[in-house]
C-alpha positions as CSV (number, residue, x, y, z in Angstrom):
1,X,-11.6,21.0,-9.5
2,X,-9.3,19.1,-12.4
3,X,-6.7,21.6,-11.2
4,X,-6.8,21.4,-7.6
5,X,-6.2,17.6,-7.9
6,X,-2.9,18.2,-10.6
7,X,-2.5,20.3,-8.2
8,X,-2.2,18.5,-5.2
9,X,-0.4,15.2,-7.3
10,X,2.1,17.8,-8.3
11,X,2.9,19.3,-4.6
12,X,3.2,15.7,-3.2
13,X,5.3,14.8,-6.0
14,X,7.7,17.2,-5.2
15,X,8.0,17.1,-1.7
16,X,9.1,13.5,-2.2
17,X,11.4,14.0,-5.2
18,X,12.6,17.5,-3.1
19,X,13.6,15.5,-0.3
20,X,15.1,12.3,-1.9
21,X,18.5,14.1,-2.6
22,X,18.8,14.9,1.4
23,X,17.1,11.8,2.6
24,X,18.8,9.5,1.2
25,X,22.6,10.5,2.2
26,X,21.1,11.1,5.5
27,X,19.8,7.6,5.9
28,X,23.0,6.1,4.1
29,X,25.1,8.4,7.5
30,X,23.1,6.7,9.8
31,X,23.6,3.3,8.4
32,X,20.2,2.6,7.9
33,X,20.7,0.3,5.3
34,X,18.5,-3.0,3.8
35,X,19.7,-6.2,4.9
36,X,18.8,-8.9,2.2
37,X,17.3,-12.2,3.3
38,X,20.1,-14.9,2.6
39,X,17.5,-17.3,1.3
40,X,16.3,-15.0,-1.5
41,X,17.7,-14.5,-4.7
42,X,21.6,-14.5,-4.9
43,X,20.8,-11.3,-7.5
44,X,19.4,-9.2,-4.7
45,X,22.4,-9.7,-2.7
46,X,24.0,-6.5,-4.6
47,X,21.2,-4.7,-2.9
48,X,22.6,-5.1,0.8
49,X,23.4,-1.7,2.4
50,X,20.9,0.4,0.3
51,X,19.5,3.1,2.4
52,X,15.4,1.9,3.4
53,X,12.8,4.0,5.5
54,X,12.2,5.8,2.7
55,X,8.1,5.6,3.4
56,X,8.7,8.4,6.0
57,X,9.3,10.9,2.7
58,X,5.7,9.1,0.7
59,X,4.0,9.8,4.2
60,X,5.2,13.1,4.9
61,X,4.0,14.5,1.3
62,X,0.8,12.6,2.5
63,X,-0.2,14.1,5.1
64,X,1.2,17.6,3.7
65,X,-0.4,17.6,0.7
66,X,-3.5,16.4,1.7
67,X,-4.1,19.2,5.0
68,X,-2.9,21.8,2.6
69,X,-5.6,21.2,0.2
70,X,-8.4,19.6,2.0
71,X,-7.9,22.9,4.1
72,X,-8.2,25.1,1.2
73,X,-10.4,24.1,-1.3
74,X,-13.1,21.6,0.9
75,X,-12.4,21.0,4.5
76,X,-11.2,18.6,7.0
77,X,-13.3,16.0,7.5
78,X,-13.4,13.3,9.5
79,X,-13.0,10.7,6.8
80,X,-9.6,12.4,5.8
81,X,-8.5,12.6,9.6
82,X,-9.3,8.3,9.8
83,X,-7.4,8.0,6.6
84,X,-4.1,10.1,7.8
85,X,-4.3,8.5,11.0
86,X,-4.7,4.9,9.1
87,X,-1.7,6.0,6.9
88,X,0.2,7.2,9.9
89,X,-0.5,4.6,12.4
90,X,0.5,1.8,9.8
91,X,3.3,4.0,9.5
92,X,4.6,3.6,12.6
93,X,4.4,0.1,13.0
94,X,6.5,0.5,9.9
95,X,8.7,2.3,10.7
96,X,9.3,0.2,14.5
97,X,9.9,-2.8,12.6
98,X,12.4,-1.4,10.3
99,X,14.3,0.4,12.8
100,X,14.2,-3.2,14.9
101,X,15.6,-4.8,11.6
102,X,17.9,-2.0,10.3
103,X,19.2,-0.4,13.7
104,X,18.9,-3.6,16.1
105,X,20.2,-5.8,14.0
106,X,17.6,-8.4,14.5
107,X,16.3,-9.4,11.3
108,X,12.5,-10.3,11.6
109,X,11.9,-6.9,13.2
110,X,8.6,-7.4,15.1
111,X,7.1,-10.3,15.5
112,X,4.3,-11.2,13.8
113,X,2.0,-11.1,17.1
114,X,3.4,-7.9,18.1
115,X,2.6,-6.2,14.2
116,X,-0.7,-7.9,14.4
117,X,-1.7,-6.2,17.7
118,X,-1.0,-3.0,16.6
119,X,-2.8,-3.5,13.4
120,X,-5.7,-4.4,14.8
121,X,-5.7,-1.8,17.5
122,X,-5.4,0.6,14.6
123,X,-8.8,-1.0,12.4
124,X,-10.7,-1.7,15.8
125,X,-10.2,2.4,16.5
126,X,-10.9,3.0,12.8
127,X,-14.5,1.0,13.0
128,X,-15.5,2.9,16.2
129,X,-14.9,5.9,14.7
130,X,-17.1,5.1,11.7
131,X,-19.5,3.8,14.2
132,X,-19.8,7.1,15.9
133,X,-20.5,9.1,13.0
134,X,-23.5,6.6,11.9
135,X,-21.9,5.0,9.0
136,X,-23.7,2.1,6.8
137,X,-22.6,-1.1,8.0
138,X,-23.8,-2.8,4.7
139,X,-21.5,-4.1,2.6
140,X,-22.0,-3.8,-2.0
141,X,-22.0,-6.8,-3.9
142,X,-20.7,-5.4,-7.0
143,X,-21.9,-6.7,-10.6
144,X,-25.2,-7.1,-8.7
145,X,-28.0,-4.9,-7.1
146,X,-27.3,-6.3,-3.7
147,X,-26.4,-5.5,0.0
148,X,-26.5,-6.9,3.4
149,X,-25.8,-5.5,6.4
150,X,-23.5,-6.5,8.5
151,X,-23.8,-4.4,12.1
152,X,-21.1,-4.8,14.2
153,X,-19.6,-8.0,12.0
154,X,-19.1,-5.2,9.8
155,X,-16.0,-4.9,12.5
156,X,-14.4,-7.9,11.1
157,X,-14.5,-6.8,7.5
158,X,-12.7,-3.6,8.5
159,X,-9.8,-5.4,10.7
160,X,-9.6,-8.1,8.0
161,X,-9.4,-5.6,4.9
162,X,-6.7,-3.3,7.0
163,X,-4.5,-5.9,7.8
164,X,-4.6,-8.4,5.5
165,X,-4.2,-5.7,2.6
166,X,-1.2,-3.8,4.5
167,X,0.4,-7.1,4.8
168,X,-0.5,-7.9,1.1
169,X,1.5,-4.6,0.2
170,X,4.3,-5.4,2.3
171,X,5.2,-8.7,0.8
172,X,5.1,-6.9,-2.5
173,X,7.5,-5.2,-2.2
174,X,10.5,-6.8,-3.2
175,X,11.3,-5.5,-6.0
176,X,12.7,-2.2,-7.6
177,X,9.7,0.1,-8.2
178,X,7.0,-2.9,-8.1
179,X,5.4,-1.7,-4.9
180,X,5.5,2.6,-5.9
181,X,4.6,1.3,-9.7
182,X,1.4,-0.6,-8.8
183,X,0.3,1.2,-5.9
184,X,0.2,4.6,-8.0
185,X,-2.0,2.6,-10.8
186,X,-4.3,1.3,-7.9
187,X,-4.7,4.7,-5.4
188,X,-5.1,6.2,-9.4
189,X,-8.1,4.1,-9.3
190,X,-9.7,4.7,-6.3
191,X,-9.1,8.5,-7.1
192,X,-11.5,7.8,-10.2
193,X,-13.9,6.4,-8.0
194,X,-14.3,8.4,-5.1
195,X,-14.4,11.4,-7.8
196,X,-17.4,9.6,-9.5
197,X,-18.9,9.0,-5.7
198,X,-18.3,12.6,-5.6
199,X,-16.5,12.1,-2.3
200,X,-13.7,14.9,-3.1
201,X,-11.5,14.9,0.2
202,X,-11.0,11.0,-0.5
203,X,-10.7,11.7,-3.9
204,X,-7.8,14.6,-2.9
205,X,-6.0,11.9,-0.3
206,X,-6.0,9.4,-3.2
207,X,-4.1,12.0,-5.4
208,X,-1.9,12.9,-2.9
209,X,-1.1,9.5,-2.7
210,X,-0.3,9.3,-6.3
211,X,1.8,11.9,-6.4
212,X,3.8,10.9,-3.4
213,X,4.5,7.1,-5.0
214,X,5.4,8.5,-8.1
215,X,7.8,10.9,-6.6
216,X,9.3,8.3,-4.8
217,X,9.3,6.1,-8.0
218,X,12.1,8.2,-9.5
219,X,14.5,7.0,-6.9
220,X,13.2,4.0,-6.3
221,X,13.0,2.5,-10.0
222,X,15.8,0.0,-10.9
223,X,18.9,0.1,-9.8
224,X,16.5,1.5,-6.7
225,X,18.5,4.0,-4.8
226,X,16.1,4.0,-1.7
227,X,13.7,1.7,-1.0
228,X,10.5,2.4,1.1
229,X,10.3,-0.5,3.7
230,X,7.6,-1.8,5.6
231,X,7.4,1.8,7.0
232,X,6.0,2.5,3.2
233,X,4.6,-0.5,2.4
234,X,2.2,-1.0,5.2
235,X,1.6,2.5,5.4
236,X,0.2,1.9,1.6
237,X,-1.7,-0.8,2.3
238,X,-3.4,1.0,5.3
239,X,-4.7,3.3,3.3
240,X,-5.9,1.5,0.1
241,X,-7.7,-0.6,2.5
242,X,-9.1,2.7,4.5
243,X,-10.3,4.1,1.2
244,X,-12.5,1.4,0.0
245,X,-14.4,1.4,3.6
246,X,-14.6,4.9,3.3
247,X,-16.2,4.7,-0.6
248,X,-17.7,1.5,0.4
249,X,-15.7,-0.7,-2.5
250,X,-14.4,-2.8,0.0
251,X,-14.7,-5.7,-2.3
252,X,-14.4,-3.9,-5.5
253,X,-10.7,-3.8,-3.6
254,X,-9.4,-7.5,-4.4
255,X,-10.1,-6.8,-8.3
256,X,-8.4,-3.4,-8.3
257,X,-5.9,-4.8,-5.9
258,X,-5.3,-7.8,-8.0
259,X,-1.5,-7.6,-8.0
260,X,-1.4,-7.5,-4.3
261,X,-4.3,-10.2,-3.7
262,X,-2.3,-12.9,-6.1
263,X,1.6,-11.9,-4.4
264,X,-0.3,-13.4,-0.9
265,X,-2.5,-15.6,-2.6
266,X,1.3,-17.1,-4.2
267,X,2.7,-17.2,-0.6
268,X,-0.3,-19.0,1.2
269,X,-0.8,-21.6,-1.1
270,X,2.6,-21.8,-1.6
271,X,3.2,-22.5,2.6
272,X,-0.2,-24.8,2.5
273,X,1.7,-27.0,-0.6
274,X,5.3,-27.8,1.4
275,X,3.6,-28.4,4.4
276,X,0.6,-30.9,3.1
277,X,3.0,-32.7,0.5
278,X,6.2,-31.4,0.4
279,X,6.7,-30.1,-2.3
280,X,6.5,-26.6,-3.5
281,X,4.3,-24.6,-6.7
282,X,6.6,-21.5,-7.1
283,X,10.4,-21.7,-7.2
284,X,9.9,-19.3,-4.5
285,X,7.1,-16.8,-3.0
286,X,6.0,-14.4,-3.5
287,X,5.4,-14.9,-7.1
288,X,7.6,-12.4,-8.2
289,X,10.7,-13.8,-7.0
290,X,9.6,-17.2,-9.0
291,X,9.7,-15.3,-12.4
292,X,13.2,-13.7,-11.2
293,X,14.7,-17.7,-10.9
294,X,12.9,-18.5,-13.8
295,X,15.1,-16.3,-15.8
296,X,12.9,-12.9,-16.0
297,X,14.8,-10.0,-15.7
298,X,13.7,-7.5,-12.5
299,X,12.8,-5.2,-14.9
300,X,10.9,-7.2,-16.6
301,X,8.8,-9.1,-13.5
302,X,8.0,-5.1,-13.1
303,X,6.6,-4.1,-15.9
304,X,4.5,-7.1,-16.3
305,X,3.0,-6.9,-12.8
306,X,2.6,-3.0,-13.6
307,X,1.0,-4.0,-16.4
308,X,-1.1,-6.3,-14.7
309,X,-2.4,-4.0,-12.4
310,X,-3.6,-1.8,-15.1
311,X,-5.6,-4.2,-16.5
312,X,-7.4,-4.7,-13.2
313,X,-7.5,-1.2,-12.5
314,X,-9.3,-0.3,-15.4
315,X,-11.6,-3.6,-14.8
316,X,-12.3,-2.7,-11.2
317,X,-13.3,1.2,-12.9
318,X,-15.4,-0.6,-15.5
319,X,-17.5,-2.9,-12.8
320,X,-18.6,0.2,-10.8
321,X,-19.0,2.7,-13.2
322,X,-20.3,0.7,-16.0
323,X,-20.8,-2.6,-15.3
324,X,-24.2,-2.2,-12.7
């Protein structure tokens, strides 16, 4: 089984680095270009024009990858159909709010209302589901021997975990490689897990997904010649989120997820500051930007978040493997 998992790592992998060389003068023809926020940092200005979308290529070695060898070597179950639908349908919204942005010219893409609905509408669909096929509705306390179940408040978990964790993806990404670096370290993860749960579609989607992030890494590394957009990055996030439901780690999640928890952690507290007192905590949010104006190189705000979610990786592994 060790093989069939390089094996699927290496197919998505190279769907994503196949593609990049035809993908990326297509979008830069169609002008789909990034349009960098005025009030960010004056450094990312230099960025303006390169071509973004690029999620379309990580979700299209998804979803290939993962039918090709789900079909083969287990089957297609329904937890791998919720979890390409998750990917795909966060996707989408994706995708509508960077072609508002990129083609429409209007900046903010969707609103946050409309991306909410359809978030929503997505995790409401995705509990039902689960519903129907007579799913636990308890949710693990890890570190301790202790569950409580939730019935249909379990509902709330799931639309909280999918959207707040897409969105937590989403404003990670702005950087060169920070979003494809983490995300690889943290779907690595859950790989490990859902192996040890012995749950081997999820553990074949996971790969897949690794594979896919680190194909896309190689263009998207510093100085990033694609980037993924929010077609990517909430597409990501949909489907970190979808796997701990699925493996029930949903709050295993905010450990192995630490990179992504402390970026919206740096932003709320960061709003909650300026508007009680005035005054703000970061130079600016989310926190990696603050370590760019203090004088950290991009490079280096990278590899130390990378880093970072290592270390919580490999904690989050060490709580539910070894530490009940």
């Amino acid at each position: 089984m060790q093989q069939v998992l390089l094996f699927t790592i290496a197919i998505s992998f190279l769907i994503t680095v196949l593609l990049s060389p035809i993908f990326i003068p297509f979008l830069r023809r169609l002008k789909f270009g990034q349009s960098i926020r005025e009030e960010g940092p004056k450094s990312h200005q230099k960025k303006t024009g390169t071509p973004t979308m690029g999620g379309i290529m990580i979700i299209l070695a998804i979803v290939v990858a993962t039918l090709v060898m789900t079909s083969k070597y287990t089957s297609l179950t329904y937890e791998i159909f919720l979890l390409l639908f998750v990917t795909v349908g966060f996707g989408l919204l994706g995708f509508l709010d960077d072609f508002i942005k990129v083609v429409m010219k209007r900046n903010l893409g969707l609103t946050s209302k409309q991306k909410l609905f359809g978030q929503v509408i997505i995790a409401i669909i995705f509990f039902l589901v689960l519903r129907q096929q007579g799913e636990s509705t308890e949710l693990h306390i890890p570190l301790v021997d202790f569950t409580i179940d939730l019935g249909w408040g379990y509902a709330f978990i799931i639309i909280f975990w999918l959207v707040g964790f897409s969105n937590a993806v989403n404003l990670t990404d702005g950087l060169d490689g920070l979003v494809s670096g983490t995300s690889a370290i943290a779907f690595g993860a859950l790989a490990i897990l859902a192996w040890n749960l012995n749950e081997l579609e999820i553990t074949l989607f996971a790969v897949a997904v690794v594979g896919a992030v680190l194909g896309f890494l190689v263009f998207n590394a510093h100085p990033a010649k694609v980037f993924m957009g929010d077609t990517g990055s909430l597409a990501l996030g949909g489907a970190f989120a979808a796997i701990a439901i699925l493996t029930k780690l949903e709050l295993l999640l905010v450990i192995i997820g630490g990179v992504f928890v402390i970026e919206t952690l740096s932003v709320i507290f960061q709003v909650i500051s300026f508007k009680t007192t005035g005054k703000r905590i970061f130079r600016m949010s989310p926190l990696h930007h603050h370590y760019e104006l203090v004088g950290w190189s991009e490079w280096r705000v990278v590899v130390t978040f990378w880093s970072v979610g290592l270390l919580l990786a490999a904690l989050g592994i060490y709580i539910e493997v070894w530490g009940t």
